[in-house]
N, C-alpha and C positions, 0 to 999 in steps of 0.2 A: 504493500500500500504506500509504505513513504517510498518508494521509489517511483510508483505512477504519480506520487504528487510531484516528487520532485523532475520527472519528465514532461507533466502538466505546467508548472511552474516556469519550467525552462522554454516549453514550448511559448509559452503568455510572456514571458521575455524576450524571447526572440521574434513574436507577431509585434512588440511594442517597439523593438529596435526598428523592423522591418516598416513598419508605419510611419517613425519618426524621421527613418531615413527616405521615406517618399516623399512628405510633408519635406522635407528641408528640399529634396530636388525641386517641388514643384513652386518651391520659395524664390529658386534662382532665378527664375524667367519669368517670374511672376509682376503683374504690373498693373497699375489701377484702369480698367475699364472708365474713356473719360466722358463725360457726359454729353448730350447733344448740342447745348448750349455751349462748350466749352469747344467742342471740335470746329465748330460752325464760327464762332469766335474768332480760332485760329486758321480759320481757310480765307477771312472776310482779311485779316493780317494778313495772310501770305500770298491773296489775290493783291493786295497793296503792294506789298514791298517787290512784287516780281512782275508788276502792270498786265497784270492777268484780264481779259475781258474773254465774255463768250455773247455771239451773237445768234447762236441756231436756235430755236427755243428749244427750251429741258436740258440743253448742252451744259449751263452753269453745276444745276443736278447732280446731273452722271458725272462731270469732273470733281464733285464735293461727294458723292460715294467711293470712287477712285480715292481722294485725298484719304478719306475715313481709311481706308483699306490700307493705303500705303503707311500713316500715321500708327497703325494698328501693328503692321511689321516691324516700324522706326522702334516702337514702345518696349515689342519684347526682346529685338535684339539687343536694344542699350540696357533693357534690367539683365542680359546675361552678361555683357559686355561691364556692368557695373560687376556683374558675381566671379570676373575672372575667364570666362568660356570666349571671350570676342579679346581681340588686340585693338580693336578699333570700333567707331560709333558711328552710328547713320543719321540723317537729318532732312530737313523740309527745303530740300533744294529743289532745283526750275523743276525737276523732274518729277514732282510731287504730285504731278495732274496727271499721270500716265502710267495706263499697266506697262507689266513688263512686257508684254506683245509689242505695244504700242512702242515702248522707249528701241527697243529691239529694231523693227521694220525702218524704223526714222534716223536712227543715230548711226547704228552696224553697220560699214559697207566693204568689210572684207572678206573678200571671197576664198573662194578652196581652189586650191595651185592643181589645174588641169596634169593628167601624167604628162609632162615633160622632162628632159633630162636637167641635175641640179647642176648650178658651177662649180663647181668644187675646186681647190687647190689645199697644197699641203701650208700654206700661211700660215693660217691661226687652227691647224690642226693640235693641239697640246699634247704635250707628255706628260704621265701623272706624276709624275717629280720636278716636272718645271715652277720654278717658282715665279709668279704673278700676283701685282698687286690687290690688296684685299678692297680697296676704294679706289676712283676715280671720278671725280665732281668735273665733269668738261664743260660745267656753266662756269666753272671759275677760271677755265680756260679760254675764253671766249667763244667755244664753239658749237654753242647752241643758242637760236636766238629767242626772242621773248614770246610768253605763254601765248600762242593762238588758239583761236576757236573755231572748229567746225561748224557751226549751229544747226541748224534744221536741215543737212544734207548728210548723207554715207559717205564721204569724202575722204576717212580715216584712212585709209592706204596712199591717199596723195599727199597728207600731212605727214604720214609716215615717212614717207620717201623723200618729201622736199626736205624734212629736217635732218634726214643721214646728208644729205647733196650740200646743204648750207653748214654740217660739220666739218665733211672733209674738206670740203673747199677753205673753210676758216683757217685748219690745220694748214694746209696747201701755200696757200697765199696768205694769211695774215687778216684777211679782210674776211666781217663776219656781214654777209649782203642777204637780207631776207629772200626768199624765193620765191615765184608763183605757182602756188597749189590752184588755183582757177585755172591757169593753163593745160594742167593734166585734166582737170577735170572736162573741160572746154573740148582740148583735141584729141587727147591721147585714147579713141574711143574702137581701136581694130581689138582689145581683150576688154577692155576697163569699161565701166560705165554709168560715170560720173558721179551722181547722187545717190545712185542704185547698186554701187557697189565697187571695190577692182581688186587687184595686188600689185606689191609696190615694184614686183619682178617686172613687171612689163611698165612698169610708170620710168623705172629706170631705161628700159630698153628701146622707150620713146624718146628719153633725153640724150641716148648716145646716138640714134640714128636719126635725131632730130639736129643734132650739133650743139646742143645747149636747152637751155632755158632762159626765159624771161625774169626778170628781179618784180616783187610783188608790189614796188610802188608803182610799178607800171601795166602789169598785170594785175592790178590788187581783187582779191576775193570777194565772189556777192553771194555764196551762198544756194545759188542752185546751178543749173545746167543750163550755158549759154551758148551760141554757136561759137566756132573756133574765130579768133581772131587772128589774121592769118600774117599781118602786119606784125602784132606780137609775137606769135609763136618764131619769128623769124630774128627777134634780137636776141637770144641765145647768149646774156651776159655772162651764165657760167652753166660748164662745160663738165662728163665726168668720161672717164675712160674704160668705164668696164664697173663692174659688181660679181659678188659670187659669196652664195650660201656658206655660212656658218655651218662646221660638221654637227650633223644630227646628234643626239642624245649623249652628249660632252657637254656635260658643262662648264667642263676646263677650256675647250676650245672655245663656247662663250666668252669666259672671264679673259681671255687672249686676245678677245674683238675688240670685245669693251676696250679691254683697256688702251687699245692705240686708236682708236677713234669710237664717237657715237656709231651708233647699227641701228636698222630698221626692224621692228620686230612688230607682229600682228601677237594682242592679246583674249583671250576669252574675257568679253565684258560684258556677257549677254545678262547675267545673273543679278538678281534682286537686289542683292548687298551692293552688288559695283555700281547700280541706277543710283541709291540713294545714297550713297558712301557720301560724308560732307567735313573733310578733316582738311589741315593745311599740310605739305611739303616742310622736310627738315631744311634748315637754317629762317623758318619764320616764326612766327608768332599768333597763336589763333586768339583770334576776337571775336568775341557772341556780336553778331548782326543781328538776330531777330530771336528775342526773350521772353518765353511766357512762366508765368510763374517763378519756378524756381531753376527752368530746366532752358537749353538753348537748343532750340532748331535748326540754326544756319551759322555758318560761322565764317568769318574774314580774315582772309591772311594777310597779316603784315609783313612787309619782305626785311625785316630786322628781328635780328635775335634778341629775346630779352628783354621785348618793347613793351610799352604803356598804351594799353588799351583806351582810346577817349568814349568819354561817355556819348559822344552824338553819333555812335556806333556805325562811323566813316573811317574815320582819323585814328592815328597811333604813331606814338612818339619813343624815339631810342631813350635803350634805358639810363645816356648821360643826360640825359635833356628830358626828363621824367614829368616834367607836369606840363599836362596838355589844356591849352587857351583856345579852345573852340571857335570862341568868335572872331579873332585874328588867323586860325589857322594854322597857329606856333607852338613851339615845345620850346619850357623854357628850364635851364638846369637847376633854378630852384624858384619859391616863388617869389613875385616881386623881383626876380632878377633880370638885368636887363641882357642878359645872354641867350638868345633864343635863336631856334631854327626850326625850317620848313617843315610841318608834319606830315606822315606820307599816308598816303590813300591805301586804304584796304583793299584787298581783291576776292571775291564769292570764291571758298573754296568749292570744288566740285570735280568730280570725277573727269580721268584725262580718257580721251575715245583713241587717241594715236599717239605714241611714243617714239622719238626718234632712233634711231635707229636704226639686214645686209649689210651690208659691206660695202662700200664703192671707194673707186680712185677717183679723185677730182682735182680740176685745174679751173683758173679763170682762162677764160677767153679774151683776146685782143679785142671783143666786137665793142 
């Protein structure tokens, strides 16, 4: 008898362990269900802060069930993200009106590499005992130029490729000359096609038998699909000599790419987390753009380590020059001091659709 009690007992111990350890799982990701009033609150907010308008009728609606739904994802990845299971937090970025269907067909325009044969060479082949550096920052080298945006086309394979073409050519020459991604999208249409999609193998393929490319103050980007312009496609301010695949499933041969120039790389960004991801790039500073409550939805990157966040959640001041003067637009290094300097503008963090990055040779052209 005391033995089935004490198997009874241990069993009623081990259903209480068993219990308390569910209860604590379902704690991790657990998150307050917010109310109507309060979601509609925040949609009436984030149709402001992102100049959201809908004109089809019931369209405002269906994008404010969308929002709920996406808001509802945002909720329980950050209470896991708070519990240790997430490295990273999501947020009420532009993307916040859009399933993922939808963010998917609109933003994604890289395609799957037809069987063709790869370029290959023995380059940036590695040996596993070669030693290669463990970092390489080539913004600090000049050879990557400032954050651009796709917006409402699939273009991602033409930002891809212009920003390998505007590295090596920096490495090259010296000279860091923005590119024209319109122009690939414009001409380069015998695989590619434009809005609806391409790879950056035949973007390059069009630049060497093209002679060049155009510079994008002159080609500058509008965002969908216009006829070639054939005057432009024909200034050809910089030029590259060739490309060829990174060895497959090496990632030593990678870390060999990297590190003598940026590379063109196609990422999976189709998924949930990478729509809504809203965090800043290392060497900045995130700042809450858009605050309810206790929690931040959007946040803005500062391009300074270490900075002062201003409250007219624009502005943000280095951390020597630490009090921020809103209405003159200054940071000043203490208060009442008259030592002050320009405060710098925030930028929406937000998920990158193209990374720069193949492999190519490039030169400037004499054109």
């Amino acid at each position: 008898m005391r033995s089935s009690m004490a198997l009874l007992a241990a069993a009623a111990a081990l259903l209480l362990l068993v219990s308390l350890a569910a209860a604590a799982d379902m704690s991790i990701v657990s998150y307050g269900e917010r109310s109507e009033e309060e979601v509609r609150r925040m949609y009436a907010e984030w149709m402001s802060e992102h100049r959201r308008t809908y004109n089809a009728i019931g369209e405002e609606e269906r994008r404010f069930e969308v929002f709920r739904d996406n808001l509802r994802y945002i909720d329980q990845h950050n209470a896991a993200a708070d519990a240790g299971l997430h490295s990273f937090r999501l947020g009420l970025n532009r993307f916040a009106d859009l399933t993922n269907e939808e963010y998917r067909s609109t933003y994604l325009g890289a395609r799957t590499k037809p069987d063709r044969e790869r370029k290959l060479s023995a380059r940036y082949q590695a040996d596993d005992n070669e030693e290669l550096p463990e970092t390489v920052d080539w913004r600090k080298k000049g050879a990557v130029a400032a954050i651009k945006d796709q917006g409402g086309c699939g273009s991602c394979w033409a930002f891809s490729a212009i920003a390998a073409v505007e590295g090596i050519n920096q490495i090259v020459t010296g000279d860091m000359i923005p590119l024209s991604e319109q122009e690939l999208v414009d001409c380069d249409t015998s695989y590619n096609e434009g809005c609806n999609g391409g790879l950056m193998d035949y973007a390059f393929e069009f630049i060497i038998n093209n002679g060049g490319i155009d510079s994008e103050e002159d080609y500058p980007y509008k965002e969908r699909d216009n006829r070639c312009d054939a005057n432009k496609k024909n200034a050809k301010v910089v030029t590259i000599d060739g490309y060829e695949d990174v060895p497959v499933n090496s990632e030593k041969s990678l870390q060999k790419a990297v590190a003598n120039q940026p590379i063109s790389v196609a990422i999976e960004a189709g998924g949930r987390a990478f729509q809504l991801y809203n965090e800043c790039p290392a060497s900045t500073t995130c700042c809450c753009i858009y605050e309810y409550g206790k929690e931040c939805f959007a946040w803005g990157c500062c391009p300074l380590e270490g900075a002062t966040c201003c409250d007219d959640h624009y502005s943000c001041c280095p951390h020597n020059y630490p009090i921020c003067n809103t209405q003159q637009g200054t940071c000043l290094a203490a208060k009442d001091s008259p030592l002050s300097v320009k405060a710098q503008r925030r930028t929406l963090a937000k998920p990158i659709g193209a990374f720069s990055g193949i492999a190519t040779d490039g030169k400037k052209s004499s054109a």
